[in-house]
N, CA, C and O of each residue as an XYZ file, in Angstrom:
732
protein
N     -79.157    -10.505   -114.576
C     -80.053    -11.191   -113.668
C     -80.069    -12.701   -113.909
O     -80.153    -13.584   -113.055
N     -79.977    -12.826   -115.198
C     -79.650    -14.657   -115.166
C     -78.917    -15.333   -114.570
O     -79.175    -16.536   -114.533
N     -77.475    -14.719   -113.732
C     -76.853    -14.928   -112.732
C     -77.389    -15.588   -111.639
O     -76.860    -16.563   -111.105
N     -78.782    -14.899   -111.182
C     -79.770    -15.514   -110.322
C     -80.391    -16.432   -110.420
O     -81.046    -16.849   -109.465
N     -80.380    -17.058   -111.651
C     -81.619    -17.342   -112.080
C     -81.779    -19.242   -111.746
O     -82.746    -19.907   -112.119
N     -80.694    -19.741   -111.052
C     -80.440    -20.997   -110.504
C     -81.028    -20.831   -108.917
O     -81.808    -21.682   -108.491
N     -80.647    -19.786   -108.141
C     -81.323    -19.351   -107.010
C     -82.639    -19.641   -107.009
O     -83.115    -20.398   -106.163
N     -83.250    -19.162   -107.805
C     -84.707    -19.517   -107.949
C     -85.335    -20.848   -107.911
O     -86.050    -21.489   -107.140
N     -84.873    -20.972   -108.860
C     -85.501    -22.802   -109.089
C     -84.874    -23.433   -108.392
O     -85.318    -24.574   -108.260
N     -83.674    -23.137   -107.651
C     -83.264    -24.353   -107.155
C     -83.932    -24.380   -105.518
O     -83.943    -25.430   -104.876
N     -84.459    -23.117   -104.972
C     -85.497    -23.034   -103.584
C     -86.333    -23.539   -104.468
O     -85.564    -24.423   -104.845
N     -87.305    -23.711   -105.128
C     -88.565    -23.988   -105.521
C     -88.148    -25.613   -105.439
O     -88.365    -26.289   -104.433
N     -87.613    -26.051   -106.467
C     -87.153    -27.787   -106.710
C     -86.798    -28.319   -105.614
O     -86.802    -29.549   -105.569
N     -86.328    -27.433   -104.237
C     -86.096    -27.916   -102.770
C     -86.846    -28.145   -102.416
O     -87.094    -29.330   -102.193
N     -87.856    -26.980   -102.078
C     -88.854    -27.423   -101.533
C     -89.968    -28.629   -101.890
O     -90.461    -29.255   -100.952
N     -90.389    -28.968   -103.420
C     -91.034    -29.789   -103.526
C     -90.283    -31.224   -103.353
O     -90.910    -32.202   -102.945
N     -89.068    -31.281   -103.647
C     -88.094    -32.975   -103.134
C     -88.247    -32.873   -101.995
O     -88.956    -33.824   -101.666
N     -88.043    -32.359   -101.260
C     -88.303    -32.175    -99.521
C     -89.525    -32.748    -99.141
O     -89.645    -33.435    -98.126
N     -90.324    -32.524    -99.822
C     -92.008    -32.738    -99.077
C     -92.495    -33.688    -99.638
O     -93.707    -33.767    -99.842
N     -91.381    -34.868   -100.105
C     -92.497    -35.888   -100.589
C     -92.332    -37.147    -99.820
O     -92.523    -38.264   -100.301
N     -91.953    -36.894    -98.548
C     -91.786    -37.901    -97.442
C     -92.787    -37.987    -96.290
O     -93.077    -36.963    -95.670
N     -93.163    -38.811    -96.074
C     -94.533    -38.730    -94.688
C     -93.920    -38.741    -93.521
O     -92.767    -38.311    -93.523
N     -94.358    -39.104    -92.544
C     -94.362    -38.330    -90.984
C     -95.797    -39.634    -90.609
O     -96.674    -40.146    -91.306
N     -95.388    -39.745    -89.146
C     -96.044    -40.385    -88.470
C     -96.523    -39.335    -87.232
O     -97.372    -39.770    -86.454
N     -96.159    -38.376    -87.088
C     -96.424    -37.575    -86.455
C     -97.773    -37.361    -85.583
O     -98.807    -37.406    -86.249
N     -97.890    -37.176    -84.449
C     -99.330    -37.262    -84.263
C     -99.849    -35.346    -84.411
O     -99.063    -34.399    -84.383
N    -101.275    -35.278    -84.554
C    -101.601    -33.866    -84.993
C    -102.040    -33.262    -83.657
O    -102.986    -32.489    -83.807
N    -101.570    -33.411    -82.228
C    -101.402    -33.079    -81.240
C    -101.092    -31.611    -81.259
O    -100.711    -31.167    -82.342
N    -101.205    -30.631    -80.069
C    -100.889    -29.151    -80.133
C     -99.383    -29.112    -79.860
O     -99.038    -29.435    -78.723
N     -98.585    -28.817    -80.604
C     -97.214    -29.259    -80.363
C     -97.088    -27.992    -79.581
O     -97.931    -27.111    -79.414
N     -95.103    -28.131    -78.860
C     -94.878    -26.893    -78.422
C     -94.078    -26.209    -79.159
O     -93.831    -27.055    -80.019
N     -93.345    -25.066    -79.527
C     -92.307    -24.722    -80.407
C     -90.644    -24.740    -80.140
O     -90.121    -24.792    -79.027
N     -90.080    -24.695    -81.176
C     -88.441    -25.114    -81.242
C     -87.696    -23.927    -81.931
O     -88.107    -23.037    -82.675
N     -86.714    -24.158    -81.533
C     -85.999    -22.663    -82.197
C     -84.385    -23.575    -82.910
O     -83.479    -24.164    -82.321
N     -84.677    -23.264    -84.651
C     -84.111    -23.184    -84.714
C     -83.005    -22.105    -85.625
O     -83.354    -21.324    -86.511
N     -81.422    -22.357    -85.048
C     -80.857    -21.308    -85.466
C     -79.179    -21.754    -85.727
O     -78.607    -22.735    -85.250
N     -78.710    -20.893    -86.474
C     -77.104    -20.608    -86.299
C     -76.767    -19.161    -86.673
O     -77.656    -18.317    -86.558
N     -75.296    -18.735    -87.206
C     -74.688    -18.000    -86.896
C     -75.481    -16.644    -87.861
O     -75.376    -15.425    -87.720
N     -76.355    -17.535    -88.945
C     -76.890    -16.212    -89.636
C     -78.373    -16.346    -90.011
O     -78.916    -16.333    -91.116
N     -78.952    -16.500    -88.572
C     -80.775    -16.567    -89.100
C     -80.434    -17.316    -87.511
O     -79.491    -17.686    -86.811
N     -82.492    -17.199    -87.539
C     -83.717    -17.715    -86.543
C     -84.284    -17.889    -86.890
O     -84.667    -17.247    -87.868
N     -84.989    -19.096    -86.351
C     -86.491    -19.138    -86.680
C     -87.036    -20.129    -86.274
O     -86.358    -21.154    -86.197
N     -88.692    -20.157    -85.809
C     -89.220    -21.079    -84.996
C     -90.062    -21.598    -85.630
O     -90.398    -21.249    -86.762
N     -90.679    -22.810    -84.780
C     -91.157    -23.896    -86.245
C     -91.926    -24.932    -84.548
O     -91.256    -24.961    -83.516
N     -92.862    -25.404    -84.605
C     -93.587    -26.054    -83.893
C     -93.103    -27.222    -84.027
O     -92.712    -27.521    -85.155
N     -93.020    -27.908    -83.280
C     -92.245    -28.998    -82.628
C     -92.409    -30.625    -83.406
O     -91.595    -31.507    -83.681
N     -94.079    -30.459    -83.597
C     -94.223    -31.628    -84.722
C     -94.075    -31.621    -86.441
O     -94.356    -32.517    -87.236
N     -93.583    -30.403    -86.657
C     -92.867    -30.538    -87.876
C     -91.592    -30.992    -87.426
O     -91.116    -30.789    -86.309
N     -90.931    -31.789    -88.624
C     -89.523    -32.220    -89.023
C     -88.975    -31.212    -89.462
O     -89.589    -30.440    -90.198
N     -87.338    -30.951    -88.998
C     -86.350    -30.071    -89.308
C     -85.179    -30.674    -89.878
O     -84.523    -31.430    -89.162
N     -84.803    -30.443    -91.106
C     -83.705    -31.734    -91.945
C     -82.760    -30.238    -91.794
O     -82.981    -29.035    -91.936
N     -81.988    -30.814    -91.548
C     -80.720    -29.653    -91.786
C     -79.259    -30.009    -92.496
O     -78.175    -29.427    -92.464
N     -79.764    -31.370    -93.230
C     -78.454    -31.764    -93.827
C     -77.699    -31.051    -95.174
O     -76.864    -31.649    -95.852
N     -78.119    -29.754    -95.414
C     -78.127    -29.037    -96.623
C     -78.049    -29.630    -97.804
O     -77.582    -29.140    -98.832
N     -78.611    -30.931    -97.626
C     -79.485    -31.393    -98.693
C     -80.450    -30.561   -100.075
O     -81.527    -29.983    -99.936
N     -79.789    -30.709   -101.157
C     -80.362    -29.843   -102.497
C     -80.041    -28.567   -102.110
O     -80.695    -27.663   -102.630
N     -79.214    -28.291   -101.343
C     -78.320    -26.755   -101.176
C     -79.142    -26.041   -100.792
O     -79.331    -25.040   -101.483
N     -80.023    -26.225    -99.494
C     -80.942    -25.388    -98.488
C     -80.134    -25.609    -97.233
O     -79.370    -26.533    -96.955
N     -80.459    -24.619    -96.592
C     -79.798    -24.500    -95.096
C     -80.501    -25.216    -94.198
O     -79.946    -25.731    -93.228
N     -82.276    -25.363    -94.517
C     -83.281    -26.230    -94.067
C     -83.953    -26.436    -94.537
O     -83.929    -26.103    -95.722
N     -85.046    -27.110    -94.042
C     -85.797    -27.657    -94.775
C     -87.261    -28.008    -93.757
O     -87.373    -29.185    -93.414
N     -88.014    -27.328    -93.431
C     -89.074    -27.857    -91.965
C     -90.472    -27.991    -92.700
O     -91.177    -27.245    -93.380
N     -90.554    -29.605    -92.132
C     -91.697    -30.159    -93.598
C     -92.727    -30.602    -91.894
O     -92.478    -31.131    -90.811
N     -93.936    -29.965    -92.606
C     -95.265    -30.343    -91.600
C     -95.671    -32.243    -91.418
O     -95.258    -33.196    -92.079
N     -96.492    -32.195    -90.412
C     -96.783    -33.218    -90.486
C     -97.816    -33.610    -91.531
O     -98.455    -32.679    -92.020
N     -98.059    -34.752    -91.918
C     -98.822    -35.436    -92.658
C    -100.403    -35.240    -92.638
O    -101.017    -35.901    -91.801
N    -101.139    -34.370    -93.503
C    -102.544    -34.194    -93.486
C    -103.852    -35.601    -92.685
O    -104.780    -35.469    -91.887
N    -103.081    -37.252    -93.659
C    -104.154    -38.045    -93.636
C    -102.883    -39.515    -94.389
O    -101.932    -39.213    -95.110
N    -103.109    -40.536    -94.110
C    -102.911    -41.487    -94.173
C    -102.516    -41.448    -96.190
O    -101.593    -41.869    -96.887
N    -103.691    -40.767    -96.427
C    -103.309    -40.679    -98.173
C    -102.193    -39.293    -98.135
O    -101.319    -39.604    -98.944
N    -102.044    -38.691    -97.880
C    -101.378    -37.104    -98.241
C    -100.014    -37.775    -98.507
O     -99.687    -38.613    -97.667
N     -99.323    -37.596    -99.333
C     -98.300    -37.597   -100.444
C     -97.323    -36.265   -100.571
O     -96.264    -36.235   -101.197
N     -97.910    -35.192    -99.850
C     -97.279    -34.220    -99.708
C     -97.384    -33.419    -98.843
O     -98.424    -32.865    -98.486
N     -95.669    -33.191    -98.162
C     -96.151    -32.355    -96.759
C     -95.181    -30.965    -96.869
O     -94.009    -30.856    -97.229
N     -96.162    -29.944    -96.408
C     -96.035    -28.474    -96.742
C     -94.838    -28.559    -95.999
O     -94.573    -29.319    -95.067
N     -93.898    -27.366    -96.719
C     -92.451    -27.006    -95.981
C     -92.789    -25.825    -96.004
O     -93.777    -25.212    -96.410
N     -91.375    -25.440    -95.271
C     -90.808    -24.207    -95.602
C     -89.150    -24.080    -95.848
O     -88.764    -24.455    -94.741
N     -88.294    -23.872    -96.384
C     -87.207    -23.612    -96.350
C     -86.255    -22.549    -96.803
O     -86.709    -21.642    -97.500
N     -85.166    -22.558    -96.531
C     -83.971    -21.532    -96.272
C     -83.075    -21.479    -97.389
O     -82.205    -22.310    -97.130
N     -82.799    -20.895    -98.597
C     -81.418    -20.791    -99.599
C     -80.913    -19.395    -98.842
O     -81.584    -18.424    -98.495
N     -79.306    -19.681    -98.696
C     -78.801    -18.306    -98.547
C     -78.092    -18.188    -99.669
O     -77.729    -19.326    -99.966
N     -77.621    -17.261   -100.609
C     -76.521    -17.012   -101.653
C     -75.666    -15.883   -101.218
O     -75.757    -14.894   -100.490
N     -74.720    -16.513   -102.049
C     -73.439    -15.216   -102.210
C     -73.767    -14.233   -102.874
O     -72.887    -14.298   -103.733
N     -74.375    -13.345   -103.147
C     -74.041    -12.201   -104.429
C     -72.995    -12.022   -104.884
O     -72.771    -11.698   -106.051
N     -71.996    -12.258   -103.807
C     -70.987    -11.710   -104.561
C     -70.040    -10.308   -104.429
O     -68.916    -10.096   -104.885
N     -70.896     -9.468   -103.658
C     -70.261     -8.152   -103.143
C     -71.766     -7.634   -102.274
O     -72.940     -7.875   -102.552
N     -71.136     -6.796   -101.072
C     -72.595     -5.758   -101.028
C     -72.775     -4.991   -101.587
O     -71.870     -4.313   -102.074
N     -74.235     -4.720   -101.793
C     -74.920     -3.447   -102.360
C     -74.432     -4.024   -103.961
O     -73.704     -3.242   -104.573
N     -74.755     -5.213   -104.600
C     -74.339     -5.639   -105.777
C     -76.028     -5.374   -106.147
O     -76.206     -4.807   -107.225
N     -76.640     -5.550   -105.759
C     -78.355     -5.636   -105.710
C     -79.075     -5.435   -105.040
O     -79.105     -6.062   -103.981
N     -80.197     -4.262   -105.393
C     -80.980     -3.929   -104.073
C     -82.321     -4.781   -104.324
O     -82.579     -5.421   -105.343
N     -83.084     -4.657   -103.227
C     -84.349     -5.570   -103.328
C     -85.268     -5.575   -104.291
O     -85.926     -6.577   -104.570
N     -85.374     -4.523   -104.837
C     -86.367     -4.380   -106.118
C     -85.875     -5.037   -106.502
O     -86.388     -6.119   -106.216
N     -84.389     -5.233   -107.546
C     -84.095     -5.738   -108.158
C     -84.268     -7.393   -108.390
O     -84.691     -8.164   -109.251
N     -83.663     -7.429   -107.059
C     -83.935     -8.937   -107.022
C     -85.435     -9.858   -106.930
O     -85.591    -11.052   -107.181
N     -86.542     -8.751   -106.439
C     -87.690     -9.310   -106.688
C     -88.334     -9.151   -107.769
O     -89.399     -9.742   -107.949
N     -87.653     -8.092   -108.940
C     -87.793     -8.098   -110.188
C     -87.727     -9.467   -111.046
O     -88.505    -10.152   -111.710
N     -85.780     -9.494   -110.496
C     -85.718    -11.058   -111.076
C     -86.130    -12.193   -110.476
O     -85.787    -13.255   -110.996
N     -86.864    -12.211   -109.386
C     -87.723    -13.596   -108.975
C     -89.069    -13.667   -109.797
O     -89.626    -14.632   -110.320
N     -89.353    -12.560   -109.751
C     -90.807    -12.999   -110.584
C     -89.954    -13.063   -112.040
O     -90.583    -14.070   -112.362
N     -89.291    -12.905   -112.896
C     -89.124    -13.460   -114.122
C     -88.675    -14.727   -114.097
O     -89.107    -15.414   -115.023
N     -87.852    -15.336   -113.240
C     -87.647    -16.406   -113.029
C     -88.525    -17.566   -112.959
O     -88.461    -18.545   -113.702
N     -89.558    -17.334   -111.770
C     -90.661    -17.685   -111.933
C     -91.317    -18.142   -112.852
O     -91.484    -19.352   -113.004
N     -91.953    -16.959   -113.864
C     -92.550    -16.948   -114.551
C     -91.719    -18.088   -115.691
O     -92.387    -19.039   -116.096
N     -90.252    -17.939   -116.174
C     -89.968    -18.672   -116.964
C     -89.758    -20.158   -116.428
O     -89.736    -20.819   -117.466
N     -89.612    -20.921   -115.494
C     -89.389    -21.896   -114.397
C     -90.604    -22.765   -113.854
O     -90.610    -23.994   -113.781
N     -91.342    -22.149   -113.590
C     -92.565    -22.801   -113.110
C     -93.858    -22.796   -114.114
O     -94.389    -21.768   -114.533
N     -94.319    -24.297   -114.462
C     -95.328    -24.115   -115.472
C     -96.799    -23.882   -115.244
O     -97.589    -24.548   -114.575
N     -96.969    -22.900   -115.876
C     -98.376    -22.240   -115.734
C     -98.476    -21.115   -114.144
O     -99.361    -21.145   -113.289
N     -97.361    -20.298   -114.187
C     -97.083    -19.607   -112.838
C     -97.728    -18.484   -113.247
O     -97.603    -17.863   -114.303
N     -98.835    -18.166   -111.772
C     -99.111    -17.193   -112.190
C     -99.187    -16.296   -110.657
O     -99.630    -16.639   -109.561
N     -98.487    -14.882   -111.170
C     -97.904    -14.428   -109.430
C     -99.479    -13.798   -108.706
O    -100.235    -13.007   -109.270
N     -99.614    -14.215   -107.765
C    -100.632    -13.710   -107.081
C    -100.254    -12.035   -106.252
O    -100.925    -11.012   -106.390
N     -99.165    -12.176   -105.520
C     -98.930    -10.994   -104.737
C     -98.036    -10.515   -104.814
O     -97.433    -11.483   -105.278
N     -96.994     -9.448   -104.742
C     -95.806     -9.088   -104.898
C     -95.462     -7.688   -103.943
O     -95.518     -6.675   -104.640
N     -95.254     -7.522   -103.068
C     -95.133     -6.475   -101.934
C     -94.086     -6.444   -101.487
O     -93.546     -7.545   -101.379
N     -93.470     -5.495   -101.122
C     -92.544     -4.637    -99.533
C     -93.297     -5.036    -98.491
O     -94.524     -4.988    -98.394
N     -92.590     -5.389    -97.800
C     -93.057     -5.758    -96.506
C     -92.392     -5.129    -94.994
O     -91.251     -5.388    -94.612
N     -92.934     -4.648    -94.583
C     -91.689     -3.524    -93.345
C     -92.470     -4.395    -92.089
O     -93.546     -4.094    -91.571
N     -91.627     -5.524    -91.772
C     -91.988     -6.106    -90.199
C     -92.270     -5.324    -89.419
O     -92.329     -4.192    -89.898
N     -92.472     -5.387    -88.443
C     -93.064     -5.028    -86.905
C     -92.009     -5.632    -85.609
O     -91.863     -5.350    -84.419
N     -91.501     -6.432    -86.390
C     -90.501     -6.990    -85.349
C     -88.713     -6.543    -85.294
O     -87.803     -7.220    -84.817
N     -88.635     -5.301    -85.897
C     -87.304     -4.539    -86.112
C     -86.899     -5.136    -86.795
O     -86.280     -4.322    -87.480
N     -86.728     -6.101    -87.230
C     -85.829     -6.771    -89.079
C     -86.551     -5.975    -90.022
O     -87.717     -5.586    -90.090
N     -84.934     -5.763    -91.148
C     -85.439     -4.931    -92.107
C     -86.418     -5.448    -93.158
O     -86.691     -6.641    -93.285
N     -86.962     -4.391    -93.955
C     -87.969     -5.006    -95.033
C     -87.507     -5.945    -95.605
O     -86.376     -6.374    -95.375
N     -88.493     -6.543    -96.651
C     -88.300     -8.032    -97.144
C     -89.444     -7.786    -98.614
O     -90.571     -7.316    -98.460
N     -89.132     -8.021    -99.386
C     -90.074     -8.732   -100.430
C     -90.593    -10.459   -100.370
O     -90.142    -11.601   -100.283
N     -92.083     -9.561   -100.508
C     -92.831    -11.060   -100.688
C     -93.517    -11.046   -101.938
O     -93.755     -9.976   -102.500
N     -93.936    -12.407   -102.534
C     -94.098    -12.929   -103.291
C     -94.862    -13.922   -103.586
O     -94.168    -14.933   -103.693
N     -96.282    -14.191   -103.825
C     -97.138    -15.113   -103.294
C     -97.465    -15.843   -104.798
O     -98.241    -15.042   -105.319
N     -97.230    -17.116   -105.883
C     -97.486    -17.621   -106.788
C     -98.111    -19.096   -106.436
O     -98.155    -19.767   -105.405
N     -98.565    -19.279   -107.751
C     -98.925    -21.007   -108.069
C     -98.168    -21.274   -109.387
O     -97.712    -20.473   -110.203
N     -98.161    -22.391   -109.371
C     -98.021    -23.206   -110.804
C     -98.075    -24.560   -110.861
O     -98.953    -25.008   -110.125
N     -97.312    -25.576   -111.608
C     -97.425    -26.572   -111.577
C     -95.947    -27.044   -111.461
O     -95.025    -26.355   -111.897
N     -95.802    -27.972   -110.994
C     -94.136    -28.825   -110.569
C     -94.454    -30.046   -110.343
O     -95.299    -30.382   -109.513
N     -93.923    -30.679   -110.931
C     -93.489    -32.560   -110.718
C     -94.637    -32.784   -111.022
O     -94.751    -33.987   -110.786
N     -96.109    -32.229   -111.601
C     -97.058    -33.531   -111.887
C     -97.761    -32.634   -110.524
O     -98.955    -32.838   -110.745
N     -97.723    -31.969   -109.549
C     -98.697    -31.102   -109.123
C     -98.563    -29.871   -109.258
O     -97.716    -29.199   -109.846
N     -99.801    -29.515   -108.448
C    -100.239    -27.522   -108.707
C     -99.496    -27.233   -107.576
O     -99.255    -28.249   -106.923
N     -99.143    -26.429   -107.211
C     -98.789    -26.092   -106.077
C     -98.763    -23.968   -105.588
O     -98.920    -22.891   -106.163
N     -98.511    -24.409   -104.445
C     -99.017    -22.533   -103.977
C     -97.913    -22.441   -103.220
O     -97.825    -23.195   -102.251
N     -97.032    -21.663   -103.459
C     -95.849    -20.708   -102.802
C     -95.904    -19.580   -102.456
O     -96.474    -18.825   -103.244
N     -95.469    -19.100   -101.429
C     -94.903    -17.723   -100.639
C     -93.787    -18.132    -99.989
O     -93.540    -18.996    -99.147
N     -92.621    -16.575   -101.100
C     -91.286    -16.790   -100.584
C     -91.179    -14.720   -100.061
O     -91.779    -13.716   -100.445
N     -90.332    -14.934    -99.275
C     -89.952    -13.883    -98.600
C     -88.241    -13.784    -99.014
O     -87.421    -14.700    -98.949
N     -88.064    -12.673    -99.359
C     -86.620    -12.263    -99.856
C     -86.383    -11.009    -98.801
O     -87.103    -10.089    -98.414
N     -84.832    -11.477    -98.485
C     -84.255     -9.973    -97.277
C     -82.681    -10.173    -98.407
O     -82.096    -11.113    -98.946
N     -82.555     -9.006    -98.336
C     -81.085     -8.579    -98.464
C     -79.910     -8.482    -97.166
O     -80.334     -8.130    -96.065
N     -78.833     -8.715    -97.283
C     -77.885     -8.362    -96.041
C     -76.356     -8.644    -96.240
O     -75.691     -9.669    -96.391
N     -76.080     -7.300    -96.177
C     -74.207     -7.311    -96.839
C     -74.405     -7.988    -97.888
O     -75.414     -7.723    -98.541
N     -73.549     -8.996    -98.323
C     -73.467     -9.905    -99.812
C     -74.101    -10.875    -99.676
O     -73.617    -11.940   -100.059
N     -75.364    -10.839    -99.102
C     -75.986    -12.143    -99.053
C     -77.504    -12.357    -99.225
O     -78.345    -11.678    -98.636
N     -77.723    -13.147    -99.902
C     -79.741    -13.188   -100.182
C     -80.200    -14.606    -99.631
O     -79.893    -15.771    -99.888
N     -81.092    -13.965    -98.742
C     -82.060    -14.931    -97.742
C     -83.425    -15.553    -98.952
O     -83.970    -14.786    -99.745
N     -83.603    -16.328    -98.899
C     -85.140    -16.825    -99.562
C     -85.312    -17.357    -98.749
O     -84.296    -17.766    -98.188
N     -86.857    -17.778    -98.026
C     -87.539    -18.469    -97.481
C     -88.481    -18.654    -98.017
O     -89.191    -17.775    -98.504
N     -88.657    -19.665    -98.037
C     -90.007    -20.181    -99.440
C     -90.995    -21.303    -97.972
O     -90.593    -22.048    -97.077
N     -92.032    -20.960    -98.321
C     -93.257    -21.939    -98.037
C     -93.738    -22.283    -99.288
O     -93.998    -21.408   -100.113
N     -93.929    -23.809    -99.588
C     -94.451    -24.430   -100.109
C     -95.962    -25.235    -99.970
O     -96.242    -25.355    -98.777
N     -96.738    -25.666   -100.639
C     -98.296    -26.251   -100.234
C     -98.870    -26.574   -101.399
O     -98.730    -25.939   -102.444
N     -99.576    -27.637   -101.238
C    -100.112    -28.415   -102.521
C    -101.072    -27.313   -102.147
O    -101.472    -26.787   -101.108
N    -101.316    -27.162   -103.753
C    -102.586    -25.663   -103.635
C    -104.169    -26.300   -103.150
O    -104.858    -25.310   -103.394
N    -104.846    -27.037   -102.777
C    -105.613    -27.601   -101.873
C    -105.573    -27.376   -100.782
O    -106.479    -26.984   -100.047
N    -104.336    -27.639   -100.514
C    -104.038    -27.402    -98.641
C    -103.651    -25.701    -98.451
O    -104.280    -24.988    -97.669
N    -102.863    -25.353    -99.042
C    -102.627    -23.552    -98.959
C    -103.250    -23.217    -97.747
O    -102.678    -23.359    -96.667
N    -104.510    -22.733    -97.877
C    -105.076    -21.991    -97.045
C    -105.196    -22.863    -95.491
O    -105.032    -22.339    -94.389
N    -105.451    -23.988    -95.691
C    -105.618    -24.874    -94.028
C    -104.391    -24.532    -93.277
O    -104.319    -24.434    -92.052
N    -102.829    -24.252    -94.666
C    -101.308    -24.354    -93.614
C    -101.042    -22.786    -93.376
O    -100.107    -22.432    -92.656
N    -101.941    -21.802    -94.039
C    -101.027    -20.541    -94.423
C    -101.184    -19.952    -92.844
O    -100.024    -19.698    -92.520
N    -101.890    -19.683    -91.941
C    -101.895    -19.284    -90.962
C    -100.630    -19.579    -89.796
O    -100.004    -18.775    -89.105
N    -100.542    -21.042    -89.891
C     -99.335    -21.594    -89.220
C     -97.832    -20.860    -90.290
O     -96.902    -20.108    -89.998
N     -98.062    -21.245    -90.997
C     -96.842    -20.627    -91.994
C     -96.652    -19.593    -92.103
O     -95.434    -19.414    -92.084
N     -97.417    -18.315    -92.269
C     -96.939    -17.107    -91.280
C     -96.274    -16.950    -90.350
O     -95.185    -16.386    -90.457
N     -96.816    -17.477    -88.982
C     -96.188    -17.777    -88.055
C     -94.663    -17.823    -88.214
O     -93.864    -16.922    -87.959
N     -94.494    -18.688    -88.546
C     -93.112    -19.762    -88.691
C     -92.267    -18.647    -89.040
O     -91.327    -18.296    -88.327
N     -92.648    -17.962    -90.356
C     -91.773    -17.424    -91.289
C     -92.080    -16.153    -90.831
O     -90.982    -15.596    -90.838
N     -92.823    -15.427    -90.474
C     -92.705    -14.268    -89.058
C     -91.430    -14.035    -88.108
O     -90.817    -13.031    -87.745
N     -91.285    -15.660    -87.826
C     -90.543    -15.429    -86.473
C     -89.175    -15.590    -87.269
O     -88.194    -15.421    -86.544
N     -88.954    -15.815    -88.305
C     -87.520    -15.466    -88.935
C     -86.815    -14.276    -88.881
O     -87.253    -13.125    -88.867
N     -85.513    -14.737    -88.849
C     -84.405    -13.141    -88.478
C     -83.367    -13.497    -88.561
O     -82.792    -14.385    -87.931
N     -82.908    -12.633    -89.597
C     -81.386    -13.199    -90.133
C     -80.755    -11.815    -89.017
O     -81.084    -10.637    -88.881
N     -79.594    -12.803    -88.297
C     -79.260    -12.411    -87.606
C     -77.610    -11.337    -88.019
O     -77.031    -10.725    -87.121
């Protein structure tokens, strides 16, 4: 499992370099955007920013707008896909086995809040989720990442949130990461 164990931190360390850029954005009711390629979907409201330069080795990167004139950090969500390496090299337990150890050794003062199977409603197959805090770069922060398996390949989608804000973004961030589907 230590094989994995760069997968991990390196969605987590994405997401927080990602979100330390502001937005002028106005907090208007945006409309939504779809974006996609040859292996995933997913929709994301129009006044978030979508970086897709696979920048820190994410496929994306969709960072909210700016809370307040002070906010220093703006909630994402983003995309690692990996190789495994073969199919059926790892089934989902497994791999959400080794996310929470990862975790736990990676993030300081992590402590996992939720850890579930998740069987959508929207015909994509199950997914492990994973709901933690800890501390990174000098803040606390609150994550929920969603793991899918498919042929030789592992999806993470991580939402990120300064743990203050969590709960104001998690409703929209459902959303978002709802409407994902690796295609």
């Amino acid at each position: 499992m230590k094989k994995y164990a760069s997968i991990f931190v390196f969605a987590l360390l994405a997401a927080f370099a990602g979100a330390q850029t502001k937005s002028d954005t106005p907090a208007s009711e945006p409309k939504w955007q779809i974006l996609s390629d040859s292996a995933f979907l997913i929709e994301y409201p129009s006044n978030w920013t979508a970086d897709q330069t696979g920048s820190l080795g994410v496929r994306f990167i969709l960072m909210s707008p700016t809370d307040s004139d002070t906010d220093a950090f703006r909630e994402n969500i983003n995309l690692n896909i990996t190789d495994l390496g073969a199919p059926d090299v790892i089934n989902l337990d497994l791999f959400a086995e080794a996310a929470e150890e990862q975790i736990k050794q990676y993030i300081t003062a992590a402590q996992v809040l939720h850890s579930a199977r998740i069987s959508p409603t929207n015909g994509q197959a199950a997914y492990h989720e994973i709901e933690f805090t800890g501390n990174q770069g000098g803040s606390t922060l609150h994550w929920k990442q969603h793991y899918r398996l498919k042929g030789r390949y592992a999806y993470i989608l991580t939402f990120t949130a300064h743990h203050n804000a969590y709960d104001q973004h998690l409703k929209l961030a459902n959303k978002i990461m709802e409407s994902f589907k690796v295609l």
